[in-house]
Biopython code that builds the backbone (N, CA, C, O; Angstrom):
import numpy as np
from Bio.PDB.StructureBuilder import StructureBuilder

atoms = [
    (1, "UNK", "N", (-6.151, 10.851, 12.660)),
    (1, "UNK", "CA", (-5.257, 9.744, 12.930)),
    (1, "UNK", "C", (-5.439, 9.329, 14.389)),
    (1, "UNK", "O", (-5.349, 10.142, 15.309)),
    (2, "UNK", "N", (-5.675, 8.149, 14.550)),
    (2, "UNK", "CA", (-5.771, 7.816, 16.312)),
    (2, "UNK", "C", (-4.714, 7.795, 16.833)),
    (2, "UNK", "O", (-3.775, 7.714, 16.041)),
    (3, "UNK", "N", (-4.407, 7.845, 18.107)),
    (3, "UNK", "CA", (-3.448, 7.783, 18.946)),
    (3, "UNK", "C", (-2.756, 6.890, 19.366)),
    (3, "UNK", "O", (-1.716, 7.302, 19.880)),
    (4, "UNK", "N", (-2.948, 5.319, 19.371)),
    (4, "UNK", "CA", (-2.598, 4.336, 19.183)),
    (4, "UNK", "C", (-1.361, 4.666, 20.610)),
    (4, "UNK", "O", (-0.154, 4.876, 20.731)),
    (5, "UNK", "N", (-2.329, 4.568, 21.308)),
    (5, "UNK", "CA", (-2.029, 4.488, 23.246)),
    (5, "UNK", "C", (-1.200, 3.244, 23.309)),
    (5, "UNK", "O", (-0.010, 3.235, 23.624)),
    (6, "UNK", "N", (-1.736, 2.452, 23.065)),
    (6, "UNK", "CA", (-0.994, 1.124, 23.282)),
    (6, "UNK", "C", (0.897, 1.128, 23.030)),
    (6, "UNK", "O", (1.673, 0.494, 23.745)),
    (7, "UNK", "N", (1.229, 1.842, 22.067)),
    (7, "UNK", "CA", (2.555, 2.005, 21.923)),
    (7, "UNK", "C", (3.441, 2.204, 22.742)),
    (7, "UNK", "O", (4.554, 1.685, 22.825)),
    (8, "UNK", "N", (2.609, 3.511, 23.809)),
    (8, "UNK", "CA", (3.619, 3.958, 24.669)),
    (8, "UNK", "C", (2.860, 4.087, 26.494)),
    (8, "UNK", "O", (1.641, 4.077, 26.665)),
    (9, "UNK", "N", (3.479, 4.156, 27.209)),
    (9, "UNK", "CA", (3.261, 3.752, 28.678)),
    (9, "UNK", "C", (3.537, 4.784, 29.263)),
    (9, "UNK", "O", (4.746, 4.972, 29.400)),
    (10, "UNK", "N", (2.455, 6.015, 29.924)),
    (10, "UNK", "CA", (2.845, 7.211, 30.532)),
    (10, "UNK", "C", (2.896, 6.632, 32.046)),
    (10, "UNK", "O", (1.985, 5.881, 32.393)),
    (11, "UNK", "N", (3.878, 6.939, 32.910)),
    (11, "UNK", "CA", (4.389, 6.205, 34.034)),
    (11, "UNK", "C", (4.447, 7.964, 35.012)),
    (11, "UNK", "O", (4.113, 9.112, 34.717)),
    (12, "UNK", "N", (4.952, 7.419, 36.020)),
    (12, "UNK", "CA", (5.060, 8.335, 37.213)),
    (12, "UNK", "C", (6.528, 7.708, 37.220)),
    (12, "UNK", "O", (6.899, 6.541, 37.097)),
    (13, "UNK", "N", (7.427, 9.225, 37.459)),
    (13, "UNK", "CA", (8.776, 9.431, 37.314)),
    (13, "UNK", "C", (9.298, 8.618, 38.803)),
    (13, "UNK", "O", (8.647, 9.147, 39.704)),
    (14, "UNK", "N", (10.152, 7.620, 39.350)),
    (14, "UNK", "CA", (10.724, 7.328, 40.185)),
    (14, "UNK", "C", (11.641, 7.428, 40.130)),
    (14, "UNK", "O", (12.257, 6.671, 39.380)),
    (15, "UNK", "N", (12.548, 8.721, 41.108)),
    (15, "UNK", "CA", (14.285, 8.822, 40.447)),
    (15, "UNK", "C", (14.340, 9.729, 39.470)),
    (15, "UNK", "O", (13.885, 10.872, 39.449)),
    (16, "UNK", "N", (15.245, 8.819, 38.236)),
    (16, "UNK", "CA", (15.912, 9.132, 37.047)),
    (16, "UNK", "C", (14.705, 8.808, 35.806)),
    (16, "UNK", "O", (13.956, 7.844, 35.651)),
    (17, "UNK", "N", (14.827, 9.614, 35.305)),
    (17, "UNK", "CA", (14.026, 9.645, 33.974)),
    (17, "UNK", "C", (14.742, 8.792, 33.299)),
    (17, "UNK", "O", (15.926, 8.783, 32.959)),
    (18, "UNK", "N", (13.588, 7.844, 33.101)),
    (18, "UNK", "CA", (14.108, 6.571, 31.277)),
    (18, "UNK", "C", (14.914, 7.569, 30.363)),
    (18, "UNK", "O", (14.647, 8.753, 30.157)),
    (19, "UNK", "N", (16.102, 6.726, 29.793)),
    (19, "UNK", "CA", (16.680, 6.766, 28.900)),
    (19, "UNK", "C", (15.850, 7.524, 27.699)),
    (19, "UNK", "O", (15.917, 8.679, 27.280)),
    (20, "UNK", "N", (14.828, 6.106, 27.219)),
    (20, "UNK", "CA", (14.157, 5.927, 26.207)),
    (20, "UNK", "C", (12.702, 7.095, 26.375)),
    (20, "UNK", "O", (11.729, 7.003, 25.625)),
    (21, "UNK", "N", (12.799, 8.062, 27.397)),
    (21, "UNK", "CA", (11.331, 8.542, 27.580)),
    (21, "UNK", "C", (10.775, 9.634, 26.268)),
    (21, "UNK", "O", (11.624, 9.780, 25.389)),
    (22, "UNK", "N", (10.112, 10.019, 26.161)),
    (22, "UNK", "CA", (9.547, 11.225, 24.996)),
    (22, "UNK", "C", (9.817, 12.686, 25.704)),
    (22, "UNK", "O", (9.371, 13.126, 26.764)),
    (23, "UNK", "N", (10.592, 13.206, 24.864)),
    (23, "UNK", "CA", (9.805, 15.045, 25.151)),
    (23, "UNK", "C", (9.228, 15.129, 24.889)),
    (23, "UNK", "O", (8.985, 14.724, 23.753)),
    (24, "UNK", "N", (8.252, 15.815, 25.714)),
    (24, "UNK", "CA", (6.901, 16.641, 25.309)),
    (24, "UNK", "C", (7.225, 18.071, 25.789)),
    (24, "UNK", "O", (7.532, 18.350, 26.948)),
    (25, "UNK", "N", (7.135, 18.840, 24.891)),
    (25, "UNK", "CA", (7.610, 20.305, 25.004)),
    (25, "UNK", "C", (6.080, 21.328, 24.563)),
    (25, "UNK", "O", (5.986, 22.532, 24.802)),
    (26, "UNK", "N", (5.194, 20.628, 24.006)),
    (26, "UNK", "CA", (3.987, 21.216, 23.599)),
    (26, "UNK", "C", (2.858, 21.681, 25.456)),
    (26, "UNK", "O", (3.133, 21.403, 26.623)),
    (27, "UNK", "N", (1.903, 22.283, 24.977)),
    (27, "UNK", "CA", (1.380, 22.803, 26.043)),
    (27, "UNK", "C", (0.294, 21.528, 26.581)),
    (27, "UNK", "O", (-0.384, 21.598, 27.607)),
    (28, "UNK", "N", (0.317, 20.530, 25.755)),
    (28, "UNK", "CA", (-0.246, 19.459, 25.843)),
    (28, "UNK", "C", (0.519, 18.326, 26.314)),
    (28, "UNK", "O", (-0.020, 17.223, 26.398)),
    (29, "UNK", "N", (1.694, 18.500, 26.618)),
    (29, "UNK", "CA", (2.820, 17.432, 27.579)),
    (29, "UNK", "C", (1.864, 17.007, 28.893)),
    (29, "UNK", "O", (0.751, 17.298, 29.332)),
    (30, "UNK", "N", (3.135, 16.025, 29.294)),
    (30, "UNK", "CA", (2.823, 15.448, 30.853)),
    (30, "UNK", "C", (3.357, 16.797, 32.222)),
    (30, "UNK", "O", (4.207, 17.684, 32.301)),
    (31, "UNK", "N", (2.632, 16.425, 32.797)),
    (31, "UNK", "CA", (3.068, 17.006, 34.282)),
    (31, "UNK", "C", (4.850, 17.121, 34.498)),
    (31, "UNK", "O", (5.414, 17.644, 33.537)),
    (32, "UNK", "N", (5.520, 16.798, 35.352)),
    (32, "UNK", "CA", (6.751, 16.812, 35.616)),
    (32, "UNK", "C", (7.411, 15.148, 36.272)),
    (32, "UNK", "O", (8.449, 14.507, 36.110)),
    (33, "UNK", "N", (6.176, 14.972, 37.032)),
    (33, "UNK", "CA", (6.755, 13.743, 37.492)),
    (33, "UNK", "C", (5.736, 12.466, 37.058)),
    (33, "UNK", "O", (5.126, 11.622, 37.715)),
    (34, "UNK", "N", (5.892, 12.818, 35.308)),
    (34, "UNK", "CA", (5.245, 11.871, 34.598)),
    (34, "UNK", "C", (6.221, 11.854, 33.282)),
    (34, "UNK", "O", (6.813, 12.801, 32.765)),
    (35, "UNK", "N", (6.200, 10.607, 32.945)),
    (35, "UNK", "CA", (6.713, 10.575, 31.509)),
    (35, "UNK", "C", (6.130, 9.397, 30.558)),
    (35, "UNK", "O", (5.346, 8.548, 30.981)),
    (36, "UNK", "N", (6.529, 9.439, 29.435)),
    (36, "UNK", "CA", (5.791, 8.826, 28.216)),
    (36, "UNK", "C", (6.881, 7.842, 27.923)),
    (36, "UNK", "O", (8.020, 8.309, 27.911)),
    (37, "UNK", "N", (6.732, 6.516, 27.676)),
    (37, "UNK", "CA", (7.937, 5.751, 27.205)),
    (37, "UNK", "C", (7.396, 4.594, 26.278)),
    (37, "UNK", "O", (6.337, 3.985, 26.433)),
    (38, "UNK", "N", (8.270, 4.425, 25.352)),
    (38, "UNK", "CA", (7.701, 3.693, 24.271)),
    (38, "UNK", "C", (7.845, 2.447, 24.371)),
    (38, "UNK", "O", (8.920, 2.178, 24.906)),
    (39, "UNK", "N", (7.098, 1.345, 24.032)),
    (39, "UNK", "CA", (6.807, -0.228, 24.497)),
    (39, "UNK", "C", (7.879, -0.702, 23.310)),
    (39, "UNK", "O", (8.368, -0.179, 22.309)),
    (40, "UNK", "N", (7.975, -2.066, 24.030)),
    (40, "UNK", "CA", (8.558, -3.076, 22.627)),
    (40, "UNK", "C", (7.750, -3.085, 21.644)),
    (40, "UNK", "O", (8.441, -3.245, 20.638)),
    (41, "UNK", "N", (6.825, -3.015, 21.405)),
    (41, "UNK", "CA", (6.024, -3.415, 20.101)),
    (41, "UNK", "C", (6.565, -1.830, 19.416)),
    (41, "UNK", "O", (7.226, -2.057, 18.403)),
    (42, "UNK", "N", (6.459, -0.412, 19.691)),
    (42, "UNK", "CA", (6.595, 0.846, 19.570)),
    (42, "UNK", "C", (8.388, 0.666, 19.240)),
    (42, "UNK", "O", (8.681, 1.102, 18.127)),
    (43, "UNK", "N", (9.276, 0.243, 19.839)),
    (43, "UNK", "CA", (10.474, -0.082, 19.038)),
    (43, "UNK", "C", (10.497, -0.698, 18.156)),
    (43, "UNK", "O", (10.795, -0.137, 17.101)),
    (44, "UNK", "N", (10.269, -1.804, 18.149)),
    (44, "UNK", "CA", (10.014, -2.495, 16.586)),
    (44, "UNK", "C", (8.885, -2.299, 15.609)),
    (44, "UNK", "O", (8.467, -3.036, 14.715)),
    (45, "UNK", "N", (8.611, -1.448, 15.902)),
    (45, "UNK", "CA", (7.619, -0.763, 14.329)),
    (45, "UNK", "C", (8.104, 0.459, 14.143)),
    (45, "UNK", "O", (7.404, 1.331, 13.628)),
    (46, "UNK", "N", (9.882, 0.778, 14.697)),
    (46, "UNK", "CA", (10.419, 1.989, 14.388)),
    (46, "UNK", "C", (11.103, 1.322, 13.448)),
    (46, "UNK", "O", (10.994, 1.517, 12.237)),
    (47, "UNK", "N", (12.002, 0.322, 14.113)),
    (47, "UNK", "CA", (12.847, -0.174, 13.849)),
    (47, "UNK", "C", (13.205, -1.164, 12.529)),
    (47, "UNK", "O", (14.257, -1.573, 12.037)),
    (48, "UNK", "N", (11.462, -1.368, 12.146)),
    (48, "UNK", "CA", (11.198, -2.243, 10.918)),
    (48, "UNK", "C", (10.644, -0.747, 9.669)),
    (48, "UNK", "O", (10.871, -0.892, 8.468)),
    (49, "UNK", "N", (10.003, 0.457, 10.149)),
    (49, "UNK", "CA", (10.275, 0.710, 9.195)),
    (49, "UNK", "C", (11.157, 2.213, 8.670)),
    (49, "UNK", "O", (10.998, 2.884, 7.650)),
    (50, "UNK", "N", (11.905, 2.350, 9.569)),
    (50, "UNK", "CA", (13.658, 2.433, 9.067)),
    (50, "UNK", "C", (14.246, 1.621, 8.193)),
    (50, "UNK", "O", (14.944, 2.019, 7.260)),
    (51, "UNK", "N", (13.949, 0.223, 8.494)),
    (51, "UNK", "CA", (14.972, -0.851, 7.301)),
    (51, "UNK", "C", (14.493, -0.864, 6.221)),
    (51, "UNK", "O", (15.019, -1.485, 5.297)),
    (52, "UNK", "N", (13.215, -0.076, 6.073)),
    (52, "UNK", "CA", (12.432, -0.365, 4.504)),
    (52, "UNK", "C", (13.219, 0.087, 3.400)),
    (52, "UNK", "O", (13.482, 1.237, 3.749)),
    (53, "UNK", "N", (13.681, -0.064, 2.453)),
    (53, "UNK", "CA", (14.237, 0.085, 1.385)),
    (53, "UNK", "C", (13.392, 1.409, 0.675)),
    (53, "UNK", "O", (12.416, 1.217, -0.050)),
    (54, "UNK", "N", (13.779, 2.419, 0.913)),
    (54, "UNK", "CA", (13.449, 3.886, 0.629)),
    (54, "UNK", "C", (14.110, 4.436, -0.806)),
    (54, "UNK", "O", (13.528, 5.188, -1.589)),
    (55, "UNK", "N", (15.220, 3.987, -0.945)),
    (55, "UNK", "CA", (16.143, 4.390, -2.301)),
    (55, "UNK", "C", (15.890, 4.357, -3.592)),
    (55, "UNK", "O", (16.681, 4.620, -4.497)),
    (56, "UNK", "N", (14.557, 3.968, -3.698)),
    (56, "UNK", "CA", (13.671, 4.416, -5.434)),
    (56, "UNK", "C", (12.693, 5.230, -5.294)),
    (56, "UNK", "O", (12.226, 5.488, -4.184)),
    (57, "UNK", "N", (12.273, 5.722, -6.348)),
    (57, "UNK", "CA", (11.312, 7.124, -6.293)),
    (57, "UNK", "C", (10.306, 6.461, -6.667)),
    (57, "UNK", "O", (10.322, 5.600, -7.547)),
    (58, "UNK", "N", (9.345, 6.814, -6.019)),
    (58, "UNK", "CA", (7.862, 6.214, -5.936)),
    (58, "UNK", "C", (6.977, 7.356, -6.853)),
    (58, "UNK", "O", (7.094, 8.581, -6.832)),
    (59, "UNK", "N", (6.113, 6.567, -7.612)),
    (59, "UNK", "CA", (5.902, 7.367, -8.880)),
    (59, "UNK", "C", (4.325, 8.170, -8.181)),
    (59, "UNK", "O", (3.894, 9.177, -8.744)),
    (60, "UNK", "N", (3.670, 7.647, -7.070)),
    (60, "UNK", "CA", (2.815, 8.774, -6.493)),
    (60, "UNK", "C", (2.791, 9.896, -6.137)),
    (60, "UNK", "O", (1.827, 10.658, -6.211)),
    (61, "UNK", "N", (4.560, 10.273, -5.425)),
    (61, "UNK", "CA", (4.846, 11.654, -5.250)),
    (61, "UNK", "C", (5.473, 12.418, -5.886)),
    (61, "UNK", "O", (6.475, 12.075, -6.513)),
    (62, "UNK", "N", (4.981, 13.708, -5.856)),
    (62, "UNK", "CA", (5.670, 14.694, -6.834)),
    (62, "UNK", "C", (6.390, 15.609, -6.148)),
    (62, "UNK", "O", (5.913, 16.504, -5.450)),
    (63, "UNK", "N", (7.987, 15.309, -6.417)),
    (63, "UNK", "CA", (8.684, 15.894, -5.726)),
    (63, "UNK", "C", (10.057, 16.045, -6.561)),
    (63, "UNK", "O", (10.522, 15.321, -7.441)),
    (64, "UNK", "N", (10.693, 17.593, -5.808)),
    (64, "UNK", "CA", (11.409, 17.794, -6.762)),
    (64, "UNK", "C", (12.693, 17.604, -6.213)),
    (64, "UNK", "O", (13.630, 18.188, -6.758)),
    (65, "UNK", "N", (12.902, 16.894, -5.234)),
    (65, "UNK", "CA", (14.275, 16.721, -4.385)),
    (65, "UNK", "C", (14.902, 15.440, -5.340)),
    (65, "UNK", "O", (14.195, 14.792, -6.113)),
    (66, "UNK", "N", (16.072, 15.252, -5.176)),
    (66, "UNK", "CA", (16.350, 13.979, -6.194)),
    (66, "UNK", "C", (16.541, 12.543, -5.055)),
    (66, "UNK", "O", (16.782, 12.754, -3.867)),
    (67, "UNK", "N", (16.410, 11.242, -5.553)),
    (67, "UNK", "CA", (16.045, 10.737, -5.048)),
    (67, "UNK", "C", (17.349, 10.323, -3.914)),
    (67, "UNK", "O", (18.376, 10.547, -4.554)),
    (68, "UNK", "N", (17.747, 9.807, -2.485)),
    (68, "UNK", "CA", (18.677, 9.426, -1.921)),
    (68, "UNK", "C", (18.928, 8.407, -2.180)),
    (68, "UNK", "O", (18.091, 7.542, -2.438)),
    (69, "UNK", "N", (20.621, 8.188, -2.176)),
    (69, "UNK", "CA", (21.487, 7.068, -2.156)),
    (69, "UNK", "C", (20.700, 6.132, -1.363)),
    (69, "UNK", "O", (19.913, 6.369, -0.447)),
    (70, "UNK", "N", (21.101, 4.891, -1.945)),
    (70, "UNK", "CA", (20.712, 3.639, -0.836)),
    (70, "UNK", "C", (21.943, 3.412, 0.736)),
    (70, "UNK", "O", (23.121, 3.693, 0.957)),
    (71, "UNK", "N", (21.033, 2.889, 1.359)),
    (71, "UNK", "CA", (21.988, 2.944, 2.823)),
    (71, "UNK", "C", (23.232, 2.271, 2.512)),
    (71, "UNK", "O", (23.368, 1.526, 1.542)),
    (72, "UNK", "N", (24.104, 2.536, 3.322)),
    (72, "UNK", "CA", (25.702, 1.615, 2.951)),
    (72, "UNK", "C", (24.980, -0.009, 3.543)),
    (72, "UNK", "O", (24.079, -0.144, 4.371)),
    (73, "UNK", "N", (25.540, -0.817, 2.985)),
    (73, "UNK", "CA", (25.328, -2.152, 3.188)),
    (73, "UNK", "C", (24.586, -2.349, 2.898)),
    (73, "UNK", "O", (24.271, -3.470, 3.300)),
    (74, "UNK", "N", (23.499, -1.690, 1.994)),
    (74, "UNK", "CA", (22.284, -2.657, 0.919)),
    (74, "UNK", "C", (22.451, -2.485, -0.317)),
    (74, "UNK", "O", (22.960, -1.523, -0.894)),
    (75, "UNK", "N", (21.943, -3.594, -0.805)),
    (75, "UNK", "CA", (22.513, -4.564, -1.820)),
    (75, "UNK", "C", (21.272, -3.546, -2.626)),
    (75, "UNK", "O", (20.101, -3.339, -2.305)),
    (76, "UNK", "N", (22.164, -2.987, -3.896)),
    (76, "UNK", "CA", (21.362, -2.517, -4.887)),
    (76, "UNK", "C", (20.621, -3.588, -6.256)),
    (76, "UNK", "O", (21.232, -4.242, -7.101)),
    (77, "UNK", "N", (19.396, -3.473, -6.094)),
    (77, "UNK", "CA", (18.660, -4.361, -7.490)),
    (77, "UNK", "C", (18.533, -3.685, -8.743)),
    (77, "UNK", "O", (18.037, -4.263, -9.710)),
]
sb = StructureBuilder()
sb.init_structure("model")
sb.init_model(0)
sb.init_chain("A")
sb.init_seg("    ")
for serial, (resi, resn, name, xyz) in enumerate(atoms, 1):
    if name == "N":
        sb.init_residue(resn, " ", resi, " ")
    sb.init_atom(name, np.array(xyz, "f"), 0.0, 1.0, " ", f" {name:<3s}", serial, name[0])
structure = sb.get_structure()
C-alpha cells in the first residue's frame, strides 16, 4: 500500500503541538520536535468515508458478527 505523503504535513514543532497532530508511538515515529498533521484533503476523505452508509451486509465478507444498526438520523431503504 503506498503512503500517500500528500495527506499529511510533517512540520517542526513551534510551541504547542497541533490539536489535530498524529501519535506516533512506533519505533518508526518522528523525532520530538516534529510532528505529522493531516491536510484538508486528509480530513475530508475521513470525513466522506465515515458518512458511507455501512448498515447492510455486503455479501463478499464472511463474517460472523451480525450486521450494525444504521446511524441515528439515516433514513432506512
Amino acid at each position: 500500500m503506498p503512503s500517500y505523503r500528500f495527506l499529511y504535513e510533517k512540520r517542526k514543532v513551534s510551541g504547542e503541538r497541533a490539536a489535530d497532530a498524529v501519535n506516533l508511538t512506533s519505533s518508526t515515529g518522528t523525532a520530538d520536535d516534529f510532528e505529522i498533521v493531516p491536510s484538508y484533503e486528509a480530513k475530508c476523505l475521513v470525513a466522506y468515508l465515515m458518512s458511507l452508509d455501512q448498515s447492510h451486509a455486503l455479501n463478499e465478507v464472511k463474517s460472523s458478527s451480525p450486521v450494525s444498526p444504521p446511524a441515528p438520523g439515516k433514513a432506512v431503504k
